[in-house]
Backbone bond lengths (Angstrom), bond angles and torsions (degrees), N, CA, C in turn:
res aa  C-N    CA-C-N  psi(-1)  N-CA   C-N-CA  omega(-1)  CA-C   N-CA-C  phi
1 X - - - 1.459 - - 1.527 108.97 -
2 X 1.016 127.07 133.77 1.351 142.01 -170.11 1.625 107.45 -68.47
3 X 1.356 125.55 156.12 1.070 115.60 165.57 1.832 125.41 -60.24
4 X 1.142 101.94 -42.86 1.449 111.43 174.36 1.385 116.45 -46.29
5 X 1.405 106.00 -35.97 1.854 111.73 174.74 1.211 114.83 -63.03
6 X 1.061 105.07 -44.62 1.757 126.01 -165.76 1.588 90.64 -78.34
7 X 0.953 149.60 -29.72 1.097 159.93 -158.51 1.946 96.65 -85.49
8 X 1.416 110.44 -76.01 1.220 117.74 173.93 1.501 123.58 -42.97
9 X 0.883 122.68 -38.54 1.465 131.56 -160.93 1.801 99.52 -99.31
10 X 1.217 117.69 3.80 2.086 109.44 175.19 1.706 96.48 -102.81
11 X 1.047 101.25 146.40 1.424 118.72 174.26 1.316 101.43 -112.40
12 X 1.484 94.32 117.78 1.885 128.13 -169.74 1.575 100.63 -85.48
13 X 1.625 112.50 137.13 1.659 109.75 172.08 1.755 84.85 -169.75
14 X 1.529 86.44 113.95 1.796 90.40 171.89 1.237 93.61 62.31
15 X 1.713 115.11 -155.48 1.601 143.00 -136.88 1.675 73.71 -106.40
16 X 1.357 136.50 3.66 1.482 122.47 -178.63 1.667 114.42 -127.72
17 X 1.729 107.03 162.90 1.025 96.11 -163.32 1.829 108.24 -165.75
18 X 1.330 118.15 105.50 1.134 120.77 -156.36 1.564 111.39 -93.02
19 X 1.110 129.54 130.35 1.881 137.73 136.81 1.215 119.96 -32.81
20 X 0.971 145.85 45.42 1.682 132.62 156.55 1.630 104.62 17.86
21 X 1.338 85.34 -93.44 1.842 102.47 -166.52 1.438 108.78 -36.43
22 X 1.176 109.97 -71.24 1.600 118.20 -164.24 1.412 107.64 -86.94
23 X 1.433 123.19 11.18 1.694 120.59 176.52 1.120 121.43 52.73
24 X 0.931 119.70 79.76 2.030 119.25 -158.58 1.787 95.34 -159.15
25 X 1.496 87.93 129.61 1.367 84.99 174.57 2.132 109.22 -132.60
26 X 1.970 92.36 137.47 1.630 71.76 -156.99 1.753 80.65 -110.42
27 X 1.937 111.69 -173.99 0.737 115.46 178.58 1.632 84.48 -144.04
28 X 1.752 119.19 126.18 1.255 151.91 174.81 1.607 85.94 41.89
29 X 1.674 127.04 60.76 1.593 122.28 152.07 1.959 81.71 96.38
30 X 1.013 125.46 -38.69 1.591 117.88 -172.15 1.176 107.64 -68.54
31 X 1.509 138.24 139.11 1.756 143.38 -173.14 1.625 101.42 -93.24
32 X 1.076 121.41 113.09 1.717 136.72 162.82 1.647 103.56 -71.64
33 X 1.315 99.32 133.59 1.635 110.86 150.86 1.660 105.07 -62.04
34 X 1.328 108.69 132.74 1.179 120.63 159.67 1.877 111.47 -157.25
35 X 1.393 106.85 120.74 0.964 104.72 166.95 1.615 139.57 -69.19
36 X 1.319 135.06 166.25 1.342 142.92 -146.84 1.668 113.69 -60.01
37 X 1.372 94.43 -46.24 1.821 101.20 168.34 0.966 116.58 -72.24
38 X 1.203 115.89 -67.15 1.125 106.86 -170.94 1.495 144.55 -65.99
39 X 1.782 109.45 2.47 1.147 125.90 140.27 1.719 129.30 -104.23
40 X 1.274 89.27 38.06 1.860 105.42 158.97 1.214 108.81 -122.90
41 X 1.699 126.45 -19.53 0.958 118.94 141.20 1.786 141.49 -48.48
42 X 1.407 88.46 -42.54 1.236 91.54 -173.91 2.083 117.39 -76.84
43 X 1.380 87.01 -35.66 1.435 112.12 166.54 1.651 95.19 -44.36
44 X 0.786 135.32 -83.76 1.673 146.40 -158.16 1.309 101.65 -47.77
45 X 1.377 113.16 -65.98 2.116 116.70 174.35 1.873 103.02 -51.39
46 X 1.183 114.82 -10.56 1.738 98.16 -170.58 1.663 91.22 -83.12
47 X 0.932 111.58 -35.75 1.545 143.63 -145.56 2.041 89.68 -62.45
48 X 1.565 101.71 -31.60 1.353 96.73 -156.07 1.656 92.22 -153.68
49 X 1.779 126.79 68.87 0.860 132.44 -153.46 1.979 105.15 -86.90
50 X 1.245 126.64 110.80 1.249 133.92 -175.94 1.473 114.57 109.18
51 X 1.253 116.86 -7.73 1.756 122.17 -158.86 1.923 90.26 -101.35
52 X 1.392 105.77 175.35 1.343 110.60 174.74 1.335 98.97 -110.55
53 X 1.926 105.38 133.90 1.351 106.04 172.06 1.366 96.27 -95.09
54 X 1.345 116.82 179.87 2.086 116.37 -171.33 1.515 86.24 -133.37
55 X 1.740 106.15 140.42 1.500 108.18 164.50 1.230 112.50 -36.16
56 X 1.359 120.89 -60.93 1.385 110.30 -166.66 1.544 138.50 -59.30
57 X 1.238 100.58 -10.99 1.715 127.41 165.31 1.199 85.16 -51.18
58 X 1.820 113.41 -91.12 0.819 128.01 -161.08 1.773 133.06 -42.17
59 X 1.158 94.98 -23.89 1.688 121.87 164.53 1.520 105.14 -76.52
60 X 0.903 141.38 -55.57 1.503 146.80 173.20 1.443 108.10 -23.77
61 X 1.959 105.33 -80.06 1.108 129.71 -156.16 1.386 123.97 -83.25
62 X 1.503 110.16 -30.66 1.911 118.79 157.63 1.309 113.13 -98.88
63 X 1.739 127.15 -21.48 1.267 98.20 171.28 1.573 116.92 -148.96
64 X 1.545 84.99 99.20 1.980 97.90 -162.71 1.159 118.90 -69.77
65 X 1.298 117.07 156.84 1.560 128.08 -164.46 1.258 110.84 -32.60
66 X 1.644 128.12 -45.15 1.596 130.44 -167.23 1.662 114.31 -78.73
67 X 1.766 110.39 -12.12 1.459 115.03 155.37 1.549 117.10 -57.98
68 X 1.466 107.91 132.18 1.453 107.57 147.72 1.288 141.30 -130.25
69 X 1.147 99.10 105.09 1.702 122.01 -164.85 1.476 125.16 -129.29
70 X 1.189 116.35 160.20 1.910 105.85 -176.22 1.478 86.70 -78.44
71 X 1.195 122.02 109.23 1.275 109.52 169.46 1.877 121.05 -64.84
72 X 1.487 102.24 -45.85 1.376 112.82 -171.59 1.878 107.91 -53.01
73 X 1.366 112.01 -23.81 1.454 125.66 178.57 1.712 107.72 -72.61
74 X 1.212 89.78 -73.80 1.960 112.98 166.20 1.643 103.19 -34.11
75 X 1.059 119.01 -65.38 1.555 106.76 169.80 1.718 133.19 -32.36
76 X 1.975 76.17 -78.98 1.613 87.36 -179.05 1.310 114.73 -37.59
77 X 1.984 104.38 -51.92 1.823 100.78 -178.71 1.364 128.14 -44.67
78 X 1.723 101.03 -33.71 2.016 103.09 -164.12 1.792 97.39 -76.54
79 X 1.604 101.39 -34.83 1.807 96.62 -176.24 1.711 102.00 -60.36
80 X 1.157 111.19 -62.31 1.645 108.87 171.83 1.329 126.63 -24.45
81 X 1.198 111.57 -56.57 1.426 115.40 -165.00 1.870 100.89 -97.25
82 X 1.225 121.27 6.33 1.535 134.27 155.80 1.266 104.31 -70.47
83 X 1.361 101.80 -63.36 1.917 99.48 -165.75 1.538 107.00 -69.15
84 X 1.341 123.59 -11.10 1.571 122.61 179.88 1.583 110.84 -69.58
85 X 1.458 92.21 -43.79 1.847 96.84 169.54 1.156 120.81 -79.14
86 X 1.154 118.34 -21.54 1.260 115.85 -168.86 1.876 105.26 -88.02
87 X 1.832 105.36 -8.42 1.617 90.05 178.96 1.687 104.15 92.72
88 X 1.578 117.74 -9.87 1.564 108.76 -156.88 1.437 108.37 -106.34
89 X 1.198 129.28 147.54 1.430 132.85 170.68 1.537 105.12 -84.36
90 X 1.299 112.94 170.78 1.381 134.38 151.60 2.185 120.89 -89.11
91 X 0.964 117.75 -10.44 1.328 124.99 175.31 1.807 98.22 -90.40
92 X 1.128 129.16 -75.95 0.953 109.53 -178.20 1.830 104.65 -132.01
93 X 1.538 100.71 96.25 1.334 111.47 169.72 1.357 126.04 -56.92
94 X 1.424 113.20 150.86 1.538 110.44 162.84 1.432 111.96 -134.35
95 X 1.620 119.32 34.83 1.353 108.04 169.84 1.361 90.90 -163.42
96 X 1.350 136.59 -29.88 1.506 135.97 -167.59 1.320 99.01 -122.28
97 X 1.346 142.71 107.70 1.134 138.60 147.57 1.595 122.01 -83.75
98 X 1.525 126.12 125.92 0.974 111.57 150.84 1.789 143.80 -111.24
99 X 1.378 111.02 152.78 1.568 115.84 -141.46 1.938 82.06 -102.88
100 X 1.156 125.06 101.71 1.242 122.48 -164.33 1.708 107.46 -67.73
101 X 1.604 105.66 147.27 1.329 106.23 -168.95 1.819 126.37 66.11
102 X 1.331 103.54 -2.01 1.848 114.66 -178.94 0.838 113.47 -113.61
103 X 2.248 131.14 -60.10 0.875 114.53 -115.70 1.074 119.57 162.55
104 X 1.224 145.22 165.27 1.462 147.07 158.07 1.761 111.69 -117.84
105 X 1.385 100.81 156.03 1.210 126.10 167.64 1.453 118.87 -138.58
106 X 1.826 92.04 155.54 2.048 96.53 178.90 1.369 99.16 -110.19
107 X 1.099 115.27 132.30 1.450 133.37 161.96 1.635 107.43 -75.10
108 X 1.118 116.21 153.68 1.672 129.95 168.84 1.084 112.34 88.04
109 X 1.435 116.59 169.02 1.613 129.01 157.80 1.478 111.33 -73.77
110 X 1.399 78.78 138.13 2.005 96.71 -174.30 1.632 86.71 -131.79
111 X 1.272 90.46 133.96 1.919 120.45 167.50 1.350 123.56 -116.16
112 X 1.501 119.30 121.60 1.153 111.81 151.28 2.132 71.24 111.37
113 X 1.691 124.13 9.21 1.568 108.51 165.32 1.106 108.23 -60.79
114 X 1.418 134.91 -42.34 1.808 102.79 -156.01 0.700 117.91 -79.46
115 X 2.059 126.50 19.16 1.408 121.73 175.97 1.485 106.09 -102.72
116 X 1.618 121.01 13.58 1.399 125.42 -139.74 1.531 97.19 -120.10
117 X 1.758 106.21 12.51 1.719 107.36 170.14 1.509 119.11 -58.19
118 X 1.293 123.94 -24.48 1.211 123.80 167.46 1.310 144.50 -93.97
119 X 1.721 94.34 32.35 1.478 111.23 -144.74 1.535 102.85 -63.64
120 X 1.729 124.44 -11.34 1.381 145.16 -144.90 1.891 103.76 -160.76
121 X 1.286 100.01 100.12 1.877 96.09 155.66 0.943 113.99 -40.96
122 X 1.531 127.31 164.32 1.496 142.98 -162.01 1.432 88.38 -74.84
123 X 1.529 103.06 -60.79 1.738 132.58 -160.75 1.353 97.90 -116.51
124 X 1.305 106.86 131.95 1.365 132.87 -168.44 1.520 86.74 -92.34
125 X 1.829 109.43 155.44 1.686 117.01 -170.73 1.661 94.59 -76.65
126 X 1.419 107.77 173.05 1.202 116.73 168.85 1.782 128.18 -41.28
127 X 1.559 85.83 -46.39 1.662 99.05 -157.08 1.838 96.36 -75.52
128 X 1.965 119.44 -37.75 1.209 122.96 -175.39 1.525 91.61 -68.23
129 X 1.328 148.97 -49.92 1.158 136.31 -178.31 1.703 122.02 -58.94
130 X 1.321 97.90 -5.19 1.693 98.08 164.19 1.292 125.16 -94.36
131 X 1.531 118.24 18.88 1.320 123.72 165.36 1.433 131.44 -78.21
132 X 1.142 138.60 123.98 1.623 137.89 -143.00 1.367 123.42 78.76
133 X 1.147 111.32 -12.00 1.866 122.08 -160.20 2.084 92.73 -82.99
134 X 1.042 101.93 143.73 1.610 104.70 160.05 1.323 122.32 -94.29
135 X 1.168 125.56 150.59 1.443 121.78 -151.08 2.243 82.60 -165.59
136 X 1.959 78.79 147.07 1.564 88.69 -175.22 1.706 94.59 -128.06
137 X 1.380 95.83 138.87 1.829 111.79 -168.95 1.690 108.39 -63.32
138 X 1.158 106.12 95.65 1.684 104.30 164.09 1.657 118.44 -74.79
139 X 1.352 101.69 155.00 2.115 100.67 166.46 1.089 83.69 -153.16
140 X 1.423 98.06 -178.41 1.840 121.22 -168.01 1.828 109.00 -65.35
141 X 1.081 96.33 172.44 1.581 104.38 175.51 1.488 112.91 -48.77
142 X 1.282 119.25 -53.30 1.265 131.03 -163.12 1.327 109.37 -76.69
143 X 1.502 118.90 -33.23 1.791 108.52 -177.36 1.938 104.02 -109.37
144 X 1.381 104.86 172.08 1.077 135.72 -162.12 1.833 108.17 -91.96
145 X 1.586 98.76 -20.58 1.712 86.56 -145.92 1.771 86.24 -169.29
146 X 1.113 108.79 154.62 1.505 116.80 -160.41 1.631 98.00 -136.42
147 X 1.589 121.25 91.52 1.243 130.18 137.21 1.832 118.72 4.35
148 X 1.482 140.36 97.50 1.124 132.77 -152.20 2.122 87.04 -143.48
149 X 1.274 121.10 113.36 1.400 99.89 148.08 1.585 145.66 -63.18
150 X 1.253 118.03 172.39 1.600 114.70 -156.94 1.577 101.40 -96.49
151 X 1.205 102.81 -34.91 1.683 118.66 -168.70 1.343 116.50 -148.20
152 X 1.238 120.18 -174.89 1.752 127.64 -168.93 1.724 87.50 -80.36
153 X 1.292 125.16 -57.38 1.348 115.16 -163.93 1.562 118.66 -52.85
154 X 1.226 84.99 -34.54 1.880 101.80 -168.56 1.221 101.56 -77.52
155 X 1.588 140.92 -47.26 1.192 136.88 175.33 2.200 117.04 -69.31
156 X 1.198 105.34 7.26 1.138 103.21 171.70 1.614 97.04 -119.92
157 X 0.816 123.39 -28.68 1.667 124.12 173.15 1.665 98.82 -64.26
158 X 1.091 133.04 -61.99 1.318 118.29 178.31 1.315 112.68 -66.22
159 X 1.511 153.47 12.22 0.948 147.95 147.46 1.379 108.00 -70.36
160 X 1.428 114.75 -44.14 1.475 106.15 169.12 1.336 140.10 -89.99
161 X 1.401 118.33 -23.81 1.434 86.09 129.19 1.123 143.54 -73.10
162 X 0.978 136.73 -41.37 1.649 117.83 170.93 1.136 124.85 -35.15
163 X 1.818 132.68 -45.84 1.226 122.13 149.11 1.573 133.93 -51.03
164 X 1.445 110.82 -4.04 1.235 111.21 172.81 1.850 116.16 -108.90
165 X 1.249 107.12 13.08 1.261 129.92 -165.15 1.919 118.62 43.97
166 X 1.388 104.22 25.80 1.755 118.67 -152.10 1.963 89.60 -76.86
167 X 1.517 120.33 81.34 1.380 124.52 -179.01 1.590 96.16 -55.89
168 X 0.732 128.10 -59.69 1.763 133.00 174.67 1.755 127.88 -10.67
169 X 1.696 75.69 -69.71 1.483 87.14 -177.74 1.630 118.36 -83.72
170 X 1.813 104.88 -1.56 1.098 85.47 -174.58 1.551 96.20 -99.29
171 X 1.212 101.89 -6.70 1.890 103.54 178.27 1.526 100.58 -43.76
172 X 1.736 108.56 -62.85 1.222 158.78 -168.62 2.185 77.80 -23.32
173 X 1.650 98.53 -77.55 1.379 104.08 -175.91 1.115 127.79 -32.77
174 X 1.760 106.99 -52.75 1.573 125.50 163.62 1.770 108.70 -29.01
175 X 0.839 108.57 -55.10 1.555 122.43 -140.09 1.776 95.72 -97.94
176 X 1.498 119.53 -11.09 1.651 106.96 172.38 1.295 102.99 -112.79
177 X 1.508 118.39 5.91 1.839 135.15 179.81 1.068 97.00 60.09
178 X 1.538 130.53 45.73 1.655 113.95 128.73 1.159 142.64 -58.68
179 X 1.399 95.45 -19.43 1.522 129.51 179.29 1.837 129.37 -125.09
180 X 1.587 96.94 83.34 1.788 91.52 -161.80 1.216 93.75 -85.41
181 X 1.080 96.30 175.02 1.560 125.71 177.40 1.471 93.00 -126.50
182 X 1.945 103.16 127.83 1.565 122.48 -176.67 1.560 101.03 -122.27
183 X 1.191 111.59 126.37 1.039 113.32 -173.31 1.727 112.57 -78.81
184 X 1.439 119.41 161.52 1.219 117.91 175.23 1.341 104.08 -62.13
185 X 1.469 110.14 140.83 1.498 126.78 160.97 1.463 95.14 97.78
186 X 1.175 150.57 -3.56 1.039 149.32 171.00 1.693 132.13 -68.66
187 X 1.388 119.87 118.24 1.514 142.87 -133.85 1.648 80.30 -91.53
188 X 1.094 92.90 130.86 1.846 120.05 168.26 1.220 120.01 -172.02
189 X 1.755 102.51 147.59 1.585 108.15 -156.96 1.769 90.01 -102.48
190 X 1.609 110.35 163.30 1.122 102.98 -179.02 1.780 114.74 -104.07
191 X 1.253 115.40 122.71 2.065 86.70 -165.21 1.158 106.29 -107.40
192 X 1.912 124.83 -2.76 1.404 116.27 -170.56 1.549 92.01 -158.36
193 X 0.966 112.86 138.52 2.014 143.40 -164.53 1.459 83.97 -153.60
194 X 1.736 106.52 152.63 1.074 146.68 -156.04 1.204 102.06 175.44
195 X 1.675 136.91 106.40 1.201 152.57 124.56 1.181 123.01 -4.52
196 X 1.577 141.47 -36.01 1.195 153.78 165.95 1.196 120.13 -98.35
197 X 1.306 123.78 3.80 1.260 139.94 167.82 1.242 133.21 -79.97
198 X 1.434 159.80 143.58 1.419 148.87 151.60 1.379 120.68 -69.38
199 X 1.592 104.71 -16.89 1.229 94.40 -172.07 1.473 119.26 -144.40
200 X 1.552 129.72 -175.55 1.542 101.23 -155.08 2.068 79.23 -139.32
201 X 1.652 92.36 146.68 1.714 91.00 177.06 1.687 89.88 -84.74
202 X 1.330 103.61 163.25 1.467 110.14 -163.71 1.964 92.43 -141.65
203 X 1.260 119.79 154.87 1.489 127.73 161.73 1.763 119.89 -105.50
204 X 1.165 110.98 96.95 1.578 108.32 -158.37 2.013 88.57 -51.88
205 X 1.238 107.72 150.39 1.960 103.67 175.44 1.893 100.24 -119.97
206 X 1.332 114.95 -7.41 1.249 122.98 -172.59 1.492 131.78 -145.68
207 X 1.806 114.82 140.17 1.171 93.33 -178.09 1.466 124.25 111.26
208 X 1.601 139.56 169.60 1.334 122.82 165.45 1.504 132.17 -44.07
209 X 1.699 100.84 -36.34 1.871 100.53 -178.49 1.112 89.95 -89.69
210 X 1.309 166.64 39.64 1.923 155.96 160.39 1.477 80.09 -24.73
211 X 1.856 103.71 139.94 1.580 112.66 143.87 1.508 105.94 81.45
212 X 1.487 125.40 -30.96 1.667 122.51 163.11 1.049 103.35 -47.82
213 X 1.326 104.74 166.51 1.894 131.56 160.18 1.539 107.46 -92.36
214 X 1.278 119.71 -164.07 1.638 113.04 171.85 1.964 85.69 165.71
215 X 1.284 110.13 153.12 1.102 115.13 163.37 1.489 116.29 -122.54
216 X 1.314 112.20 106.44 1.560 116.69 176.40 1.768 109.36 -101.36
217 X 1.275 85.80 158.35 1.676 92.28 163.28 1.031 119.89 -104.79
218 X 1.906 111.02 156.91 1.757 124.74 -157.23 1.564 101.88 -54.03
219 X 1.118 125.22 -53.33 2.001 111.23 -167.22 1.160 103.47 -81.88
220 X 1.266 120.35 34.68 2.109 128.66 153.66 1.332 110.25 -100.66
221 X 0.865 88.59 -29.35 1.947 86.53 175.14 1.499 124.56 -110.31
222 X 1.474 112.17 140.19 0.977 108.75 -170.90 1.806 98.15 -117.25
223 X 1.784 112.94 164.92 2.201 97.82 -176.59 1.454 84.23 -84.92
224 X 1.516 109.82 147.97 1.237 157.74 -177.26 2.299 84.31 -69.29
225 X 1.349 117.68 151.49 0.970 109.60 175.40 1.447 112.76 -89.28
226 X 1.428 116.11 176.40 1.714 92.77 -170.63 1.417 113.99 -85.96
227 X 1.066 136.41 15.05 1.538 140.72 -175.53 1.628 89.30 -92.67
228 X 1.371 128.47 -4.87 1.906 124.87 -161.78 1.859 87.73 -123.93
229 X 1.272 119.22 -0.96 1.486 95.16 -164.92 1.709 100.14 -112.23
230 X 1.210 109.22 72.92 1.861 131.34 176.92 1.515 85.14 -60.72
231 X 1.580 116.05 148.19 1.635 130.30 153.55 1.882 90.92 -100.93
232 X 1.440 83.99 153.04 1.777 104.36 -162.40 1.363 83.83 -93.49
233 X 1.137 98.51 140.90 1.997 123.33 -179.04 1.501 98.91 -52.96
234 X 1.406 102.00 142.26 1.233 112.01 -173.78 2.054 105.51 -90.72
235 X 1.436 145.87 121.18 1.391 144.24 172.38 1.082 97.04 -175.43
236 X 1.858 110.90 59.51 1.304 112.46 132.06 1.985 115.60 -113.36
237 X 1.430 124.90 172.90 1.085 108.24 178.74 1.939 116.52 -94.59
238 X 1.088 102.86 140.03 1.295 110.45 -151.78 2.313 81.92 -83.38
239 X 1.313 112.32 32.86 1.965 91.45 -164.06 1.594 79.58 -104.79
240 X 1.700 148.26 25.52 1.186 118.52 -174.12 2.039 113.74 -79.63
């Protein structure tokens, strides 16, 4: 694709400037981490620049009825961790306003919206629709428990050793729990999918790690049946 394409298709606002398609959010040509919500959030406010979006939109379209998740938590977090990238406060915003008890709004001029109808598939892919869902850790016949890293560092460190065959150091990992071991049958929620990804961040819910993260990959998990898939009590405040 040409630059000129790539060019057409980002929706410009301020020194920032988002990808639709490929979910990427840059700042002056530079690519920001931004995670999955919170740029479907943001996707949605480009979508409709000055208007009020309503939680419940927003509940609709990232997290549909067959999710189960605190949503009111899941929100607040993705708006939070929006305005962190984005540089923006909540006292006096300049790109995210929120309309307390309604809603969100985008502040500024946005260029290049009326190409930004697709800022969101109708239907989210399989793997993004496994976010909130509970899911129990499968492995092969022969083992007990499925090797999962803790973090981005740790899951690229065991790539290298393992390509370096270094049993040591990866014991080493074992042994400071960068590297748990989850046993089969073990209950975890899923909080982040990525389509281009192999692998999915997970919330251990049971067990010695309760409350860790872990990054497993999709044919480790199997869905939890629905008598196992509880939504986590809602006592956070919904005013972010």
């Amino acid at each position: 694709m040409t630059s000129e394409a790539n060019a057409a298709r980002l929706i410009q606002f301020g020194d920032y400037s988002i990808d639709p398609r490929a979910g990427e959010l840059f700042k002056k040509g530079t690519k920001i981490k931004l995670q999955q919500q919170p740029f479907q959030v943001l996707a949605i406010l480009l979508e409709r620049p000055g208007d009020l979006v309503t939680r419940e939109e927003l509940r609709e379209r990232i997290w549909p009825a067959d999710t189960f998740v605190d949503f009111d938590h899941s929100l607040n977090t993705a708006v939070k961790k929006l305005r962190q990238a984005l540089g923006d406060g909540v006292e006096k915003p300049r790109y995210v306003e929120t309309l307390p008890r309604k809603g969100y709004r985008f502040l500024g001029a946005v260029k290049n919206a009326e190409k930004s109808g697709a800022a969101l598939p109708a239907k989210r892919s399989e793997r993004n629709a496994s976010v909130g869902k509970v899911f129990e850790v499968r492995s092969d016949a022969a083992e007990n428990y499925v090797l999962a890293a803790a973090d981005e560092s740790s899951l690229k460190e065991r790539a290298r050793l393992e390509a370096a065959s270094d049993d040591v150091g990866f014991s080493l990992l074992i042994a400071q729990q960068r590297v748990l071991l989850l046993p089969r049958g073990l209950k975890v929620r899923v909080i982040e999918a990525q389509d281009q990804r192999e692998v999915l961040e997970v919330r251990i819910l049971e067990g010695e790690h309760y409350g860790r993260t872990a990054l497993v990959r999709a044919e480790q998990l199997a869905e939890a049946p629905p008598g196992e898939r509880q939504p986590v009590a809602s006592f956070f405040s919904v005013g972010t």
